[in-house]
N, C-alpha and C positions, 0 to 999 in steps of 0.2 A: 903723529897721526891726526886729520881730519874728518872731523863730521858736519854733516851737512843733516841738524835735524828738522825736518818739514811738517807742514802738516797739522801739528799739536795746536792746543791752548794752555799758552806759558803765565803761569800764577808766579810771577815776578818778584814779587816780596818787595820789591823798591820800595823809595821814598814816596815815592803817590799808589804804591799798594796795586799797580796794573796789569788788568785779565787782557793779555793779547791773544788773537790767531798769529802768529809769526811764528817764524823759524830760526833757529839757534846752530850760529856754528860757533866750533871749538876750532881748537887749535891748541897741540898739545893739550899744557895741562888748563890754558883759561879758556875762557869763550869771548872771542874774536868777534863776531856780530850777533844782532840781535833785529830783528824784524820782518818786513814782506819782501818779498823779492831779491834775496841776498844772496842768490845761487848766480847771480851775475856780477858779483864784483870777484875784480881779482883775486880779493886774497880765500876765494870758495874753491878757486880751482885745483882739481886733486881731492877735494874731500869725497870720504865716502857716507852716498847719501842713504837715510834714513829714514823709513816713512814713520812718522810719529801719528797717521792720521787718528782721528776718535780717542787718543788717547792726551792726558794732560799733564804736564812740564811744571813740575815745583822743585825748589830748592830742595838736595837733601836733608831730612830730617835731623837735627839733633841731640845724642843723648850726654847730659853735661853730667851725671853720675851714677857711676855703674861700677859692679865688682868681675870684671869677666872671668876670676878666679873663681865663683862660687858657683858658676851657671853649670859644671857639673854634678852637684847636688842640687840641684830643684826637684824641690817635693822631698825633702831630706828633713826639711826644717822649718814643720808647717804648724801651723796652733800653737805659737807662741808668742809672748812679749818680745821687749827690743833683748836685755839685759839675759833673758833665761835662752832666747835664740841663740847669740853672741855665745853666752859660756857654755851652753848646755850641748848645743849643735853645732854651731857654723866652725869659730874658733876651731874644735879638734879635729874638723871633717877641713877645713883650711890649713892647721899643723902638719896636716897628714900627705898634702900634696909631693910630689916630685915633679921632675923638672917635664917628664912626659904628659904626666896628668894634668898640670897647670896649660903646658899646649891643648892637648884632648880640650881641655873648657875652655879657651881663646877660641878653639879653632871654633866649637860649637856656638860659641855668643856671635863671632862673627857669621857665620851663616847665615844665624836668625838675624840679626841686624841688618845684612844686605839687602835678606829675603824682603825684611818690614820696613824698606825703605830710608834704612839710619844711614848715613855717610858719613859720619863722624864722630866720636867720641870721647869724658874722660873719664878715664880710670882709675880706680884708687890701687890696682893690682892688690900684693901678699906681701909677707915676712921674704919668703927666699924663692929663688925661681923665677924672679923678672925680666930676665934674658928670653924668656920662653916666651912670654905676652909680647915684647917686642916681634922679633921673629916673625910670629905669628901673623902680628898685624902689617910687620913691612911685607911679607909674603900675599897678605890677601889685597892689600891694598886700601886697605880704610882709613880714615883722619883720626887723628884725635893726638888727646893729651894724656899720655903714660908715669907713673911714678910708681914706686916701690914703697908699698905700706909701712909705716914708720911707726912701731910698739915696742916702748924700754923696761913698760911697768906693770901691775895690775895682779892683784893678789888672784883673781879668778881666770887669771890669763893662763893658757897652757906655755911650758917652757917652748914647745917648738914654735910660739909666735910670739914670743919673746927676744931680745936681742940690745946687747948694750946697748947706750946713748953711742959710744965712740965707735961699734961696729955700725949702728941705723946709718951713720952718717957719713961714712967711709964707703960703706955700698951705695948710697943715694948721690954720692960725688963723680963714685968709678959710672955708673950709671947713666950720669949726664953728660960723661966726658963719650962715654960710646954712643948714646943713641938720642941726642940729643937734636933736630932739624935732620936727621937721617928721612931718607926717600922722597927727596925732593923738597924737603921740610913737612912733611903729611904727618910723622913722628916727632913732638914735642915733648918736652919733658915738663911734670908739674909736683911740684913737692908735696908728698901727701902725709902727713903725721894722722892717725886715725882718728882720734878724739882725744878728750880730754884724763876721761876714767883711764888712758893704756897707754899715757904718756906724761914722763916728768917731764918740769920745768925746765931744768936743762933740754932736754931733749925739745921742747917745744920753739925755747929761745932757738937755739941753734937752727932748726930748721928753718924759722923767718929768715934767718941773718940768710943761711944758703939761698934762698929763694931768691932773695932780692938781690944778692952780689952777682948771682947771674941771670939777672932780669926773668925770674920763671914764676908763672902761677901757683898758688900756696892752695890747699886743697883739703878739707875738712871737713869732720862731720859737726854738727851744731845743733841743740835744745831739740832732738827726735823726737822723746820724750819721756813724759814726767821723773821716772825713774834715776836715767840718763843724767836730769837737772840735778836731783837730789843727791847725787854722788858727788859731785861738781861742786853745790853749797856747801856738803860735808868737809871738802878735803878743800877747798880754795875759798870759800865762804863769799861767795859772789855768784850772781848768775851767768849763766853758762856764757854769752855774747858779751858782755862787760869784762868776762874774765879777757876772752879772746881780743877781744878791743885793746885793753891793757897789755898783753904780751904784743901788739901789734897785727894780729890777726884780721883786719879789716882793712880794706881798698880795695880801688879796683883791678889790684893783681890777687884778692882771693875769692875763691867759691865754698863758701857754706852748702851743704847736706841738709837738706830737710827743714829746720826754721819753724819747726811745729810750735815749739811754745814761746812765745817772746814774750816781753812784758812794753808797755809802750815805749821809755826809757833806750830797750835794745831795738827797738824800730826805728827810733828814731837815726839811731848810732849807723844802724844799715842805710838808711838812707843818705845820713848826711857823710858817709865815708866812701858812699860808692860802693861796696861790697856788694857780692853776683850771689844771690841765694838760688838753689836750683831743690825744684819742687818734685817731691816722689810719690805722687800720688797712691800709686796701687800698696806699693808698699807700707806708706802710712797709714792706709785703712788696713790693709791685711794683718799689721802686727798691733793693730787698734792705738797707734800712737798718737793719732787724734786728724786734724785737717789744718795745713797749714794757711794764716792768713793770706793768701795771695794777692786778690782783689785789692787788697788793703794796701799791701807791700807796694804793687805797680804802681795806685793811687797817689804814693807817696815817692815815687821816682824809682824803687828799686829796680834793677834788672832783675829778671824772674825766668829761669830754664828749666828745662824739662829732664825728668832723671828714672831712668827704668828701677835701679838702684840694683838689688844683687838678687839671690834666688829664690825670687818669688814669683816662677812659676811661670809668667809668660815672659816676652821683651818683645811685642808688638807695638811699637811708636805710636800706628793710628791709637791703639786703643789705651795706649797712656795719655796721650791727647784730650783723646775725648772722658777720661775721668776727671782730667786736672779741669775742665770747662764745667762738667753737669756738677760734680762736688761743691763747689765754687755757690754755684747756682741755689743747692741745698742748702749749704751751708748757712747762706744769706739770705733765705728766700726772694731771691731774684733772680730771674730769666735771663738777666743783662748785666750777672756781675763779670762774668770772663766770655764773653760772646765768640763765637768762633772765627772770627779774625784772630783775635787777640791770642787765641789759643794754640791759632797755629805762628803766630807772631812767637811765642816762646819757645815752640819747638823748632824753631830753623833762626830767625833774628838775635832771640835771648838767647840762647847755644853758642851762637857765633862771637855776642858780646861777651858770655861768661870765658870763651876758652881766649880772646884777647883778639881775637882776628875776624871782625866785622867787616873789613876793609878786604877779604878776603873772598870768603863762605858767608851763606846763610839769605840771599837774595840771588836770583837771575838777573846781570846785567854786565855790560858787555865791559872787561877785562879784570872781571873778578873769574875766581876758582871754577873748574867746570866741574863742580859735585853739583848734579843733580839727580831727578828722578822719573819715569814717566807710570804714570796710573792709567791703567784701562775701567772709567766708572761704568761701562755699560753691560753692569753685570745684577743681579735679581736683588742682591739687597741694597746697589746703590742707585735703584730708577722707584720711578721716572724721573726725570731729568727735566720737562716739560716743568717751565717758571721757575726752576729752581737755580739757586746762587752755588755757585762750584766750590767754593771755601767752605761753605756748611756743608753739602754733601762730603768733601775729606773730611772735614772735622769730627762729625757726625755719624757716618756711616761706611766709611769707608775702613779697611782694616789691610793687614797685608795682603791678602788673596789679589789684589786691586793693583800691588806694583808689577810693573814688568820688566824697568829695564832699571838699573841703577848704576851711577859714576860718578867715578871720584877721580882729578885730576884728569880729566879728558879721556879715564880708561873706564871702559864698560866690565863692572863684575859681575854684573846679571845683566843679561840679555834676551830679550824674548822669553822668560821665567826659565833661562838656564844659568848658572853660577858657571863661572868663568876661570875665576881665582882658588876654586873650592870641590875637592871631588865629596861631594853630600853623602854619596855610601859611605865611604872610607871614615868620613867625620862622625858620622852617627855611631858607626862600629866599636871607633876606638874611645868615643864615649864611655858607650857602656862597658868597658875590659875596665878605662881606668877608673872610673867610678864605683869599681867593684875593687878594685884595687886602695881606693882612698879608703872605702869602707871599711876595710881590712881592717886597714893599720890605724884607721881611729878607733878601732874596736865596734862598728855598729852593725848590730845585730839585723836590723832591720827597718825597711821605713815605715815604723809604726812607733809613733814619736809621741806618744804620750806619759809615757814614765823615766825616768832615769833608768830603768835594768834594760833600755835599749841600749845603753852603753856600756860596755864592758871595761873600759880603760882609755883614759889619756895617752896621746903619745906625747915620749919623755922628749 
């Protein structure tokens, strides 16, 4: 299929960062031309054409770490730390999936990610039921990098997220051999062992060796915080990124989680190894883990992406954007530590570098991927418009209400604010069955998550 999209002003992302009027065609899954007057070269003819007018043409957005398993529970698992979230909530409301319920949350993150403009993603998945995440996302048609959470230890660990070192890695094999460049290549496979606290040494060696024997991204979580660390110095008697440096956990085939506490030492390591830290804004303030250096990190060469992370209540890209920028700003008191170029440079360029295909995704220009997006700004809280620079208004003000058409691989999944790939009743419905469902069998009584007698029992 061809499009011929007209009319728009395309926020390019290139190498010289340029705001054109031009018009964008596809073809199949790339984009074929780029500029004025392209509805008269040959290779336009047959497309079908598009008016993009008043509306604006960006790369799709990026999310480089995300749990689409948990986006059935949000608001499950709210006022709490990283450590008492993990064992108290998430873990047994996670134990408790099936292979339907695991769909029900794909399908439901996917939604929200089309709606808010994301084309892409990666994901840490679960213990069991990864078949269902795939599925899910070759059916709706989104990017990203898929893996099946990898946990062999952890005294606070519940048994159903538990699983030998020689089964984690048996599934994680059969897993790569099925779904691995499946739908065009939009489906990548990325090794994910969860952290350090829920996985032995065996188990962690072994997963590097997999990764790299079949050229695949290694996927982790890293120094969230304090707690986190302190578990870490306990039982391995090293900081959390030195430990990981040491088992080989660093290059630029890995992505680090969060990166909230470093010591200068492990910054340095991330810089000089190349390593893709991918920053979680909302998340880190929500569960008060603290604010991760970023500013700091870019400063210093790191690649830096942008990460919704798991169920914490929204997954609107604009407005992870715009925290990872003002925080930033606070943090340092400076107006000009992460300025909104740069902000939206993480969320579509740094995405593209963390999941290994820059050369792909993450800029508009002509025979790279045709995941894009189009935003209508002319709406009450993105005007006026009059003097105003179109990269701050997204970064800034703009939220999902704002997309209207969104594509990935030349295929439109939202169009004109209708989902294409997704019937939105049906998704919302079976939401809530299964998440009454999950509740069940983790024993939770109710979402009023202040005490432990919300829980009635672990599942075995």
């Amino acid at each position: 299929m061809k499009y011929l999209l007209h009319g728009g002003r395309v926020v390019t992302m290139n190498a010289r960062r340029e705001i054109l009027d031009a018009d964008i065609l596809t073809d199949g899954d790339h984009i074929a031309a780029l500029g004025v007057d392209i509805a008269s070269l040959p290779e336009a003819q047959g497309a079908e054409q598009v008016d993009m007018s008043g509306r604006v043409l960006l790369p799709g957005l990026i999310q480089a770490h995300m749990h689409t398993t948990q986006i059935l529970f949000r608001g499950l698992c709210d006022d709490l730390e990283l450590m008492d979230w993990l064992e108290k909530r998430t873990w047994p409301l996670e134990g408790s999936h099936s292979a339907s319920s695991n769909a029900a949350s794909a399908r439901l993150a996917a939604l929200e990610l089309i709606r808010s403009g994301t084309t892409a993603l990666v994901d840490m998945g679960t213990i069991r039921h990864e078949d269902a995440i795939f599925e899910v996302m070759e059916e709706v048609g989104l990017r990203g990098l898929f893996g099946k959470c990898m946990m062999d230890e952890g005294e606070s660990v519940p048994a159903a997220m538990r699983e030998s070192t020689a089964d984690n890695l048996r599934e994680t094999e059969r897993l790569i051999r099925k779904w691995h460049m499946r739908g065009n290549g939009r489906l990548r496979y990325a090794v994910a062992p969860r952290f350090i606290p829920s996985c032995s040494d065996a188990l962690l060696a072994s997963a590097r060796v997999l990764a790299r024997a079949n050229g695949l991204r290694l996927h982790t979580h890293a120094s969230e915080n304090r707690g986190e660390i302190a578990l870490v110095e306990g039982s391995r008697h090293m900081r959390n990124v030195l430990y990981l440096h040491e088992l080989g956990y660093t290059g630029e085939d890995v992505l680090l989680a969060h990166c909230v506490w470093l010591d200068d030492e492990e910054k340095r390591v991330l810089a000089d190894t190349g390593t893709h830290v991918v920053h979680c804004p909302s998340s880190n303030t929500k569960m008060s883990s603290g604010f991760a250096p970023v500013a700091e990190l870019r400063s210093m060469g790191v690649n830096v992406a942008l990460g919704l992370d798991g169920a914490h209540n929204h997954m609107d890209s604009f407005l992870e954007m715009r925290q990872a920028s003002v925080l930033q700003k606070a943090l340092l008191n400076n107006p000009l530590a992460l300025p909104a170029p740069e902000a939206l440079e993480i969320a579509t360029l740094g995405g593209a570098r963390a999941m290994g295909q820059e050369a792909e995704i993450g800029s508009l220009e002509v025979g790279k991927k045709a995941d894009l997006i189009a935003l209508d700004l002319d709406m009450p809280h993105t005007l006026p418009a009059v003097g105003r620079d179109v990269v701050g208004r997204i970064v800034y003000e703009a939220t999902r209400e704002n997309v209207t058409d969104s594509m990935v691989d030349g295929r439109f999944l939202y169009r004109d604010r209708k989902f294409l790939t997704l019937d939105a009743g049906t998704v919302l419905r079976d939401a809530e069955r299964e998440c009454r469902g999950c509740m069940r069998r983790a024993g939770l009584k109710r979402a009023v998550l202040l005490s432990d007698d919300n829980l009635t029992s672990s599942p075995a």
